[in-house]
DOBAVO-536974 format. One record per residue (C-alpha): residue number from 1; residue in one letter; x, y, z. Coordinates in nm, 4 decimals, padded with zeros to 6 digits. Layout:
<rs>
<NUM "a" <X Y Z>>;
...
</rs>
This chain:
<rs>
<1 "x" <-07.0889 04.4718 -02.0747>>;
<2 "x" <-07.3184 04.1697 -02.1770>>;
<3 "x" <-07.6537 04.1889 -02.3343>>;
<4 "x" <-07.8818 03.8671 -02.2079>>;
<5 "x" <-07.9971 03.7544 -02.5726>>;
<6 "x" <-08.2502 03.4855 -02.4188>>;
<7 "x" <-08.4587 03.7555 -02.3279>>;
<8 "x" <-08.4801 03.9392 -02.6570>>;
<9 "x" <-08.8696 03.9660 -02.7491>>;
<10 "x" <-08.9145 03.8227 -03.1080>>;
<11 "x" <-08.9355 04.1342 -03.3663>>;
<12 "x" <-09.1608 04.0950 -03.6441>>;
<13 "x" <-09.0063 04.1354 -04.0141>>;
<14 "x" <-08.7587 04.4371 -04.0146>>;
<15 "x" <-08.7540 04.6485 -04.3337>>;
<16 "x" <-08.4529 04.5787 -04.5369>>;
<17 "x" <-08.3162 04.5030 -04.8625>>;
<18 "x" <-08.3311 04.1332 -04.9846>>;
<19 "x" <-08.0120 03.8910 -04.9780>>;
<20 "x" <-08.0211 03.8688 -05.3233>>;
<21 "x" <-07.9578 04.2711 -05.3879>>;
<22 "x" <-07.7027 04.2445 -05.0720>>;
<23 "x" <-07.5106 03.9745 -05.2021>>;
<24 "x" <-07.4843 04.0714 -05.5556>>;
<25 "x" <-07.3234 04.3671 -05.4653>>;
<26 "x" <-07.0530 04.2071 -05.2447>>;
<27 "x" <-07.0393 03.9150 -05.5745>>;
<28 "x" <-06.8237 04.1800 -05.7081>>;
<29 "x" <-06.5570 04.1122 -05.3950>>;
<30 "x" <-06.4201 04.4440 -05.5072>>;
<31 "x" <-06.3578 04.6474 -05.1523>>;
<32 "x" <-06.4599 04.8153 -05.0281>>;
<33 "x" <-06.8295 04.6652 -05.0130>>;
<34 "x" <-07.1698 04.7291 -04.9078>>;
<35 "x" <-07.3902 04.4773 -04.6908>>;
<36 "x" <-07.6794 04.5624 -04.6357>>;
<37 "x" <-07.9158 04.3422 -04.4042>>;
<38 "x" <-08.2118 04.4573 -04.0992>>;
<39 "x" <-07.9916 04.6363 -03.8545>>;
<40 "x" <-07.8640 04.8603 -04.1178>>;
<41 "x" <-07.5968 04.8615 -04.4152>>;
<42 "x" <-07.2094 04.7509 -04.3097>>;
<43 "x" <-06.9512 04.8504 -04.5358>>;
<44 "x" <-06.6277 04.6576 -04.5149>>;
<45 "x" <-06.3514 04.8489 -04.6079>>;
<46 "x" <-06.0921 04.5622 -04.6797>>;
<47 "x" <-06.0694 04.2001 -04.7584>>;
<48 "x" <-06.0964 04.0677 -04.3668>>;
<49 "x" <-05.7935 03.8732 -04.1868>>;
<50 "x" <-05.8887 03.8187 -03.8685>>;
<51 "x" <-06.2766 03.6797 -03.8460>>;
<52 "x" <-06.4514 03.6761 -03.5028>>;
<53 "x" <-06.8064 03.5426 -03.5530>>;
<54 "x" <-07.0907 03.5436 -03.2460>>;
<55 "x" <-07.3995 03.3832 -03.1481>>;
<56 "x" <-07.4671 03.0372 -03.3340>>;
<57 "x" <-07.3118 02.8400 -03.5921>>;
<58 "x" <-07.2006 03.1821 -03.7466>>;
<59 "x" <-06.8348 03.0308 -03.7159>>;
<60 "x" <-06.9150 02.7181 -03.9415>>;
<61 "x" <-06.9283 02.9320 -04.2519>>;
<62 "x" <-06.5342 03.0656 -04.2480>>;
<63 "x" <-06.4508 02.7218 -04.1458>>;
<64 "x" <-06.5556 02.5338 -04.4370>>;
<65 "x" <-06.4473 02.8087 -04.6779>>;
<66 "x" <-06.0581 02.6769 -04.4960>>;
<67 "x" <-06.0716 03.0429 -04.3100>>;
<68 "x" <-05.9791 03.0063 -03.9375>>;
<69 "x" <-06.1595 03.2526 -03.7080>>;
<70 "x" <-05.9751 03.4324 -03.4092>>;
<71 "x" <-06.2895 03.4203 -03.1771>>;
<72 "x" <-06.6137 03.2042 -03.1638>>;
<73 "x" <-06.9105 03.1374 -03.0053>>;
<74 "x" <-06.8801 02.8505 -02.7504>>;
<75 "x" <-07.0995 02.5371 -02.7841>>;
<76 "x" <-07.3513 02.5162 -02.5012>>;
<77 "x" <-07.6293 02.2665 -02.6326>>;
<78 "x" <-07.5454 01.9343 -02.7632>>;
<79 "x" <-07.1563 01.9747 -02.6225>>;
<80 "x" <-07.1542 01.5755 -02.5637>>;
<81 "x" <-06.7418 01.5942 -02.4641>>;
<82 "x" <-06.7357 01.8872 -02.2358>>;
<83 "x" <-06.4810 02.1050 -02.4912>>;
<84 "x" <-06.7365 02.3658 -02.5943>>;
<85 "x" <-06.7226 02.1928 -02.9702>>;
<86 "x" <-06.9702 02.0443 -03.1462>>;
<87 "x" <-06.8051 01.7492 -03.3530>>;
<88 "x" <-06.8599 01.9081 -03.6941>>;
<89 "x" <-06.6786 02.1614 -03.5751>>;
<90 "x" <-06.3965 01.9523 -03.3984>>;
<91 "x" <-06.3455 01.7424 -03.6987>>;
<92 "x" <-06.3091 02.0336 -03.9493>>;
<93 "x" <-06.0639 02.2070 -03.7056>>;
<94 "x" <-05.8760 01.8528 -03.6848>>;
<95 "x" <-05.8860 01.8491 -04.0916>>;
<96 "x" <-05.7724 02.2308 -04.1185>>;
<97 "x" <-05.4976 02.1155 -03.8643>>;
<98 "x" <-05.5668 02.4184 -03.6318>>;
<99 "x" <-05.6298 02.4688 -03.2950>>;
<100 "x" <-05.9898 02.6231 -03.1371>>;
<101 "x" <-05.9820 03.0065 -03.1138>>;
<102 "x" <-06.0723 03.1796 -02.8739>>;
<103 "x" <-06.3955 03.0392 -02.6903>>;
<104 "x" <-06.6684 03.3778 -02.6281>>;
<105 "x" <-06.9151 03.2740 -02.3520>>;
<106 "x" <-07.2392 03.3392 -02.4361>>;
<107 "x" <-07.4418 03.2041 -02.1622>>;
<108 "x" <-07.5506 03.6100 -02.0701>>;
<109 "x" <-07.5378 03.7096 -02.3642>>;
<110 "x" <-07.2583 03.8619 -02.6201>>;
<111 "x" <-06.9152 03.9035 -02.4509>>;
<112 "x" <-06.8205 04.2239 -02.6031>>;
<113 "x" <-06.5041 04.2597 -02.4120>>;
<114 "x" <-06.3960 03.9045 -02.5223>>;
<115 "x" <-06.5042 04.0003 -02.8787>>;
<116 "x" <-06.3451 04.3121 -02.8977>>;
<117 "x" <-05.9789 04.1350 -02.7404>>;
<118 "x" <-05.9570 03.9012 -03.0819>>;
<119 "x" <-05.9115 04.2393 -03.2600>>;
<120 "x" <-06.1778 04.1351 -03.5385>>;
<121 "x" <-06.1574 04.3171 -03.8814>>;
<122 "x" <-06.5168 04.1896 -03.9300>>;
<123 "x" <-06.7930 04.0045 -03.7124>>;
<124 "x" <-07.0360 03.7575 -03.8806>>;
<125 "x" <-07.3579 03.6807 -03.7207>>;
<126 "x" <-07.6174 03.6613 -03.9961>>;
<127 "x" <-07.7790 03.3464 -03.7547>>;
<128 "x" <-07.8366 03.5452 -03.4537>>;
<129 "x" <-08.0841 03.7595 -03.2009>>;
<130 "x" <-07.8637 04.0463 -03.2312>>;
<131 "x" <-08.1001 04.3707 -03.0920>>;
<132 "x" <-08.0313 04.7410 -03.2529>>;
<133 "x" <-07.7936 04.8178 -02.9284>>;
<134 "x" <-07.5899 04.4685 -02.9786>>;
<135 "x" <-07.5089 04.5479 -03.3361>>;
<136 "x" <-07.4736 04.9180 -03.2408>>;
<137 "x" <-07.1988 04.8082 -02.9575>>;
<138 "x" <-07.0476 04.4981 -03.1667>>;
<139 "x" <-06.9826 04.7998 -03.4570>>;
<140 "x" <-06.7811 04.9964 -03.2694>>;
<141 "x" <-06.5351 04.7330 -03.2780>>;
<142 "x" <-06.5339 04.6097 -03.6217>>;
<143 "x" <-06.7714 04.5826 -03.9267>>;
<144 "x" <-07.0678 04.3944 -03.8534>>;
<145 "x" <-07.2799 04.1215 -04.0719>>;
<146 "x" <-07.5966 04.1068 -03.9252>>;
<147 "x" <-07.8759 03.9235 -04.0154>>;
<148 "x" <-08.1218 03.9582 -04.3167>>;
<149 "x" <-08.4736 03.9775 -04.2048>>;
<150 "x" <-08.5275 03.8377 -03.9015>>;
<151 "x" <-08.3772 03.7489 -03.5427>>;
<152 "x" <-08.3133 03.4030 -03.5288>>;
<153 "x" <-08.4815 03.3316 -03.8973>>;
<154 "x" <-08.1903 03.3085 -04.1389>>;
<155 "x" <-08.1866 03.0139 -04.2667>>;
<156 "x" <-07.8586 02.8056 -04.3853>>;
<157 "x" <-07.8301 02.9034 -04.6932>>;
<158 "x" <-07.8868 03.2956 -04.6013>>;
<159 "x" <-07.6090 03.1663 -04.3210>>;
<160 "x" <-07.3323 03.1333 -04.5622>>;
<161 "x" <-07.4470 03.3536 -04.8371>>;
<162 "x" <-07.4321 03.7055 -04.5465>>;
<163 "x" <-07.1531 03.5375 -04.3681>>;
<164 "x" <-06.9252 03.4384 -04.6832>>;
<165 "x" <-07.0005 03.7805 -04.8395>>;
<166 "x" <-06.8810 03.9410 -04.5334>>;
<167 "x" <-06.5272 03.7579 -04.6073>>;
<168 "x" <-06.5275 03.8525 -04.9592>>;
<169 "x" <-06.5883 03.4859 -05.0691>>;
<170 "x" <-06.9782 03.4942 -05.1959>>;
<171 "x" <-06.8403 03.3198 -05.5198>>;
<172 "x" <-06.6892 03.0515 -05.2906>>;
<173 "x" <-07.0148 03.0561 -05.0482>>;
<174 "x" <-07.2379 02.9202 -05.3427>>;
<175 "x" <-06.9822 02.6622 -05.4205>>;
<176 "x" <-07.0758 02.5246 -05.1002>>;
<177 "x" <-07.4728 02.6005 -05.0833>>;
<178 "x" <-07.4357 02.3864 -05.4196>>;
<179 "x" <-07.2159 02.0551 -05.2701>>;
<180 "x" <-07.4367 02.0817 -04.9656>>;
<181 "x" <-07.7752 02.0676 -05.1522>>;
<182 "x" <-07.6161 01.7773 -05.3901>>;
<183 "x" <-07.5161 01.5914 -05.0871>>;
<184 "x" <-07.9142 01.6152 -04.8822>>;
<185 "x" <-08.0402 01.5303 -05.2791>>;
<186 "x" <-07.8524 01.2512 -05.2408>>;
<187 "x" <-07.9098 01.1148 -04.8876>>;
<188 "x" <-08.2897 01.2014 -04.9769>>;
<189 "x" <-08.3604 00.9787 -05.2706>>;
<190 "x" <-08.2736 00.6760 -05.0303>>;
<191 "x" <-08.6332 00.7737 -04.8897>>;
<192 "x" <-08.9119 00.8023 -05.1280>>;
<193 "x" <-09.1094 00.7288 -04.8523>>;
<194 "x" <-09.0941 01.0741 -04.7444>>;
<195 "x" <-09.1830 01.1993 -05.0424>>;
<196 "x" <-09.5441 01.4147 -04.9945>>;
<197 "x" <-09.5542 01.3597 -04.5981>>;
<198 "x" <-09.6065 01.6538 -04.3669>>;
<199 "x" <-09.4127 01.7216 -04.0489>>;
<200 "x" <-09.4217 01.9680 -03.7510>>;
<201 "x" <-09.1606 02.0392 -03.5010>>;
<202 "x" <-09.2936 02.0602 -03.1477>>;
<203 "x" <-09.0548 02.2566 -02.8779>>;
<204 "x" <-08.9590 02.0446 -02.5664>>;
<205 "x" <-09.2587 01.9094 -02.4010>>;
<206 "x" <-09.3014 01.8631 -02.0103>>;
<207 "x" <-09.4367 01.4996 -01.9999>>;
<208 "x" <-09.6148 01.6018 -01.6525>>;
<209 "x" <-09.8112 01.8570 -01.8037>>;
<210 "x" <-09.9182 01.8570 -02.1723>>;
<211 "x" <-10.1682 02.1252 -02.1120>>;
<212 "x" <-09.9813 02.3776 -02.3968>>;
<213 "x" <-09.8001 02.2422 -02.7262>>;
<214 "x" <-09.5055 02.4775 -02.8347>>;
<215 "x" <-09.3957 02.4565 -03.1543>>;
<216 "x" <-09.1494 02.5815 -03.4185>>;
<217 "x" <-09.3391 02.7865 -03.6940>>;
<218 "x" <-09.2047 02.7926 -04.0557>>;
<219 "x" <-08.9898 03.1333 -03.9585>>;
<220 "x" <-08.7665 02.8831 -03.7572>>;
<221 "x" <-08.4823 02.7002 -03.9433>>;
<222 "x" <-08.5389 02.3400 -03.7839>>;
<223 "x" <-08.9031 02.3968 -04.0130>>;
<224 "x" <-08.7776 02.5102 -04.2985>>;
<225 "x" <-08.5038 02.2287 -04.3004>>;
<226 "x" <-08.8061 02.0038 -04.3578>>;
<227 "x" <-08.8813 02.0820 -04.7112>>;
<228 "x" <-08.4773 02.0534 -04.8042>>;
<229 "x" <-08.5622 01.6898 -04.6773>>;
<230 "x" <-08.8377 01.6345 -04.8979>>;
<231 "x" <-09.1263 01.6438 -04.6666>>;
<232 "x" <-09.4209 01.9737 -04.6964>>;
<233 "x" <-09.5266 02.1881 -04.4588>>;
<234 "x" <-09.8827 02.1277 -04.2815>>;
<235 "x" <-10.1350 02.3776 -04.4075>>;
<236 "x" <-10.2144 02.4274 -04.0306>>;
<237 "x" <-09.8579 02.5035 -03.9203>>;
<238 "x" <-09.8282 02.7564 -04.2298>>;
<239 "x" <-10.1161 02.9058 -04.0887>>;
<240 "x" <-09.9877 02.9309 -03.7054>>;
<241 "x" <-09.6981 03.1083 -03.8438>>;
<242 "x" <-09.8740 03.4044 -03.9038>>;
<243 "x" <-09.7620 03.6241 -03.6723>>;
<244 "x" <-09.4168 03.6569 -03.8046>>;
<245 "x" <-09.2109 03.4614 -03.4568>>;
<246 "x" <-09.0382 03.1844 -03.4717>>;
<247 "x" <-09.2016 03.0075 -03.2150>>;
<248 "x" <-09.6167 02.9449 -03.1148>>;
<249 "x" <-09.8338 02.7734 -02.8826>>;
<250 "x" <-10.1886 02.6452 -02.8639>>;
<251 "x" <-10.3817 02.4979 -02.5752>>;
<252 "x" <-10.4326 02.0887 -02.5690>>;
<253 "x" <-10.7828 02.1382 -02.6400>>;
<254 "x" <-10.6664 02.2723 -02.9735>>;
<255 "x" <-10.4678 01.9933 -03.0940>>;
<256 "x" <-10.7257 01.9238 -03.3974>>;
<257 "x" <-10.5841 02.1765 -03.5441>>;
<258 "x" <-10.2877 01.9884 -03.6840>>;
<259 "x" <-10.4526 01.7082 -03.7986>>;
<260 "x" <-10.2623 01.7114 -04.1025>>;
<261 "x" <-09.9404 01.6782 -03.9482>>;
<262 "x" <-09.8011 01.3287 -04.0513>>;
<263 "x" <-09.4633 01.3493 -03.8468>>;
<264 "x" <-09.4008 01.5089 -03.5362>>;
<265 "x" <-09.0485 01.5708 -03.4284>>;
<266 "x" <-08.9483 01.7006 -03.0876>>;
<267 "x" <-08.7341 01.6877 -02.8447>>;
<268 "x" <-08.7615 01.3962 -02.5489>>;
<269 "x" <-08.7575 01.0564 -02.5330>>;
<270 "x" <-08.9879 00.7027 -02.5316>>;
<271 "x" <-09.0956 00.8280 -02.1713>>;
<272 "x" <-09.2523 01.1368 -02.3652>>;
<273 "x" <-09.4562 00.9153 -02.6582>>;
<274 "x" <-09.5695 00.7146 -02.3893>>;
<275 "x" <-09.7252 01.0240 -02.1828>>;
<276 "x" <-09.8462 01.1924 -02.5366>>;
<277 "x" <-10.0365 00.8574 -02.6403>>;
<278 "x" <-10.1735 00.8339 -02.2551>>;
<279 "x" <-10.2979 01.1876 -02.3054>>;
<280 "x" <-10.6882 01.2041 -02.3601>>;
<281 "x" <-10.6125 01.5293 -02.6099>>;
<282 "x" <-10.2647 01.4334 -02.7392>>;
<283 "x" <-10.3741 01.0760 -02.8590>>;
<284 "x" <-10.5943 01.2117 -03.1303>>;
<285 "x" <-10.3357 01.3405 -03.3322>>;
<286 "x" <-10.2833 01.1599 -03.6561>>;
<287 "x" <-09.8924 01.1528 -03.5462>>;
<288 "x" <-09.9419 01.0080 -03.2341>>;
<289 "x" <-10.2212 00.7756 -03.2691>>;
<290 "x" <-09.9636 00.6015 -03.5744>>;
<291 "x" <-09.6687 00.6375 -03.3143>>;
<292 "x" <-09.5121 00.8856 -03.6423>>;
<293 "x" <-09.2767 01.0252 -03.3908>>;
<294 "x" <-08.9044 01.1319 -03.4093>>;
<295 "x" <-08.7310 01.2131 -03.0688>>;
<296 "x" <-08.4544 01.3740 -03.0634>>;
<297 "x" <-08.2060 01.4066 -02.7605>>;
<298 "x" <-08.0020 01.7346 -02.6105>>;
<299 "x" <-07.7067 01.5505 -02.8003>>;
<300 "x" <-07.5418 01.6203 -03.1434>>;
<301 "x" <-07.7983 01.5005 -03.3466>>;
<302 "x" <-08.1046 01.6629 -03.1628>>;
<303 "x" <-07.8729 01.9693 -03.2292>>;
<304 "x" <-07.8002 01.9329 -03.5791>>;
<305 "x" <-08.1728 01.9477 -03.6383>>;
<306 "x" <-08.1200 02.2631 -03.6717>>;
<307 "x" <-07.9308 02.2970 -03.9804>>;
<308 "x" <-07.6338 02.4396 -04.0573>>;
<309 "x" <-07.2961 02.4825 -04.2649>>;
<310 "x" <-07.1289 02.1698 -04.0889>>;
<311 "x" <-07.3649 02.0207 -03.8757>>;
<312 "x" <-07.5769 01.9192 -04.2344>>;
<313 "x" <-07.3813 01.6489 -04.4115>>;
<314 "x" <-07.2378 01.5306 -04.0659>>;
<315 "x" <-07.6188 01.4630 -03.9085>>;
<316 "x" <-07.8263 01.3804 -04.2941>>;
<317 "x" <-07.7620 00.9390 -04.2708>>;
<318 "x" <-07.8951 00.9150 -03.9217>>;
<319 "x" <-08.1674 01.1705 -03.9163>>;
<320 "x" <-08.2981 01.1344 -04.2522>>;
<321 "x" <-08.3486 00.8050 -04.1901>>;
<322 "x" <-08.5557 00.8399 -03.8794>>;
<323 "x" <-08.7579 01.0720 -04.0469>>;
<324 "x" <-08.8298 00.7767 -04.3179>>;
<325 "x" <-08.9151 00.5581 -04.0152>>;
<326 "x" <-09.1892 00.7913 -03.8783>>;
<327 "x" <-09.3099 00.7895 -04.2664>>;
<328 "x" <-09.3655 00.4583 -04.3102>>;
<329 "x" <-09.5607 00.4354 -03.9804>>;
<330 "x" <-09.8249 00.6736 -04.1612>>;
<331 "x" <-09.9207 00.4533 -04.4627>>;
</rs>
C-alpha cells in the first residue's frame, strides 16, 4: 500500500503541544516516554535498536548521533552518482564504516511494506508530509515521531531535537544543534557583507514563461535557513506567508511587491538571469536589475539549500559564499 505524498494539500498549523514541552519530557530519557507532536502523542516504550526513518533527511539525525538505521529514505533529488546517497550521507556512512541500509522508495509515496520488513522499534520523520492515515498506517508497525507543527515545516533544529528524542538521545541532539550553529557562526563571520541584506527564495522558474513567480514562504526551511546565515527576511515575503503553506505565488504584474528583496536565490541557471533581466516585469526587481542572483543547480549543493543535520557543514564554504557574492552586487 503506498500513499502518493506529492499530492498531499498543505494543512494549515495543526494544534499541538510545543517542542519545547515534548522534548523536555523525553530530556528525562527515562522509558518509557511521551512524544507528543501534530498527528498525536507516541509513546516509546523502550530505548530503540533498530531505527527506520522515512521521507527526507529524517535518517541524517541517527547518523550523526553514530546510530545506524535499518531502513531509509532513498535520495531522489541531487543523487549526482546514481547510488540513491547524497554525499553527506555517503561520507558519514564511510566514517561510521557501515554499509547503506535498506533503500525505501519513495517516488509514490511511503513504502509501508518495505518499512514494515526492517522490523523498526521506532520510525522518525519529524521532516515530513506525513497525512493522519500515513502516521495512522506507519503506527501499526512501530512507534512513530511525527512532526511538530506542520507538514513539511520543521525546521533543522526541530529535525534533530523530535528525531533524537525519539532515540532517547535529546541530551546528545543539542550537543549537535550546538557544534552545528558554532560551525555556520563561524563560516558566517567570513561575510560581513551579508550582514542586514534581505533574501527570497523563488521555486524553479520556467524561463519560457515568467508569467507567475513561486516562491518559498518563511514556513519553508530553505527560508528560514536564511536568517541562520545572517541575512533578514523581506517584510514583503513575511507578509506572503500569511496563509500558513510553505509555498506562494503572485502574478508578474505583482513583482513590486518584493522590492525589498536584496538577494534572490532559485533554482536554474545563467540561461534563467538572462530571461529574468529580458523580462519587461522581472527586470524591475531590485535583485535582478543588480544581477543579486544565486542559482542553484538539481545537484548537491542546490539540495543542501535546504538545510539539514549533514547536508549543513558539508554545503556552508561554497554556498555562503555565493550568497556574499550576490551581497556585494547590492551596495
Amino acid at each position: 500500500m503506498r500513499i502518493n505524498l506529492h499530492h498531499l494539500g498543505l494543512a494549515a498549523a495543526l494544534l499541538c503541544l510545543s517542542w519545547t514541552t515534548s522534548v523536555r519530557a523525553a530530556e528525562q530519557t527515562r522509558f518509557p516516554l511521551d512524544i507528543s507532536h501534530a498527528l498525536g502523542k507516541t509513546t516509546i516504550a523502550a530505548k530503540p535498536k533498530r531505527v527506520a526513518t522515512v521521507a527526507w533527511a529524517n535518517h541524517e539525525v541517527p547518523l550523526a548521533l553514530g546510530v545506524i538505521p535499518v531502513g531509509m529514505a532513498a535520495a531522489n533529488f541531487g543523487d549526482d552518482d546514481g547510488d540513491a546517497l547524497l554525499p553527506w550521507v555517503a561520507e558519514r556512512l564511510k566514517e561510521l564504516d557501515a554499509d547503506a541500509p535498506q533503500l525505501f522508495d519513495e517516488g509514490d509515496g511511503i513504502d509501508f511494506e518495505a518499512v514494515a520488513g526492517t522490523q523498526p522499534e521506532v520510525i522518525l520523520a519529524a521532516y515530513s508530509g506525513l497525512s493522519q492515515s500515513d502516521y495512522d498506517t506507519l503506527s501499526q508497525i512501530a512507534p512513530v515521531v511525527a512532526y511538530p507543527q506542520a507538514p513539511w515545516s520543521t525546521d533543522w533544529r526541530e529535525m534533530i531535537r523530535f528525531d533524537s528524542a525519539g532515540l532517547g538521545l535529546a541530551q546528545e541532539g543539542e550537543t549537535l544543534i550546538a557544534d552545528i550553529e558554532e560551525k555556520i557562526a563561524a563560516e558566517v563571520a567570513k561575510y560581513p557583507e551579508l550582514k542586514g541584506k534581505t533574501a527570497m527564495f523563488v521555486t524553479h522558474l520556467d524561463a519560457h514563461d515568467l508569467s507567475i513567480v513561486n516562491f518559498y514562504t518563511t514556513q519553508d526551511t530553505r527560508v528560514r535557513f536564511f536568517a541562520d546565515l545572517g541575512l533578514s527576511m523581506p517584510k514583503s515575503v513575511t507578509e506572503a506567508s500569511s496563509n500558513g503553506s510553505f509555498a506562494g505565488s503572485i502574478s508578474a504584474e505583482q513583482i513590486d511587491l518584493f522590492d525589498d528583496v536584496d538577494i534572490l536565490v532559485t533554482y536554474g541557471d545563467r540561461g534563467l538571469i538572462e530571461a529574468m533581466k529580458a523580462n519587461p516585469l522581472l527586470a524591475h526587481m531590485p535583485a535582478v536589475k543588480h544581477d543579486a542572483i544565486v542559482t542553484l543547480g538539481r545537484d548537491p549543493v542546490g539540495t543542501a539549500a535546504n538545510p539539514t543535520p549533514l547536508s549543513i557543514t558539508w554545503v556552508l564554504p561554497a554556498y555562503v559564499a555565493m550568497l556574499a557574492e550576490a551581497a556585494r552586487k547590492t551596495e
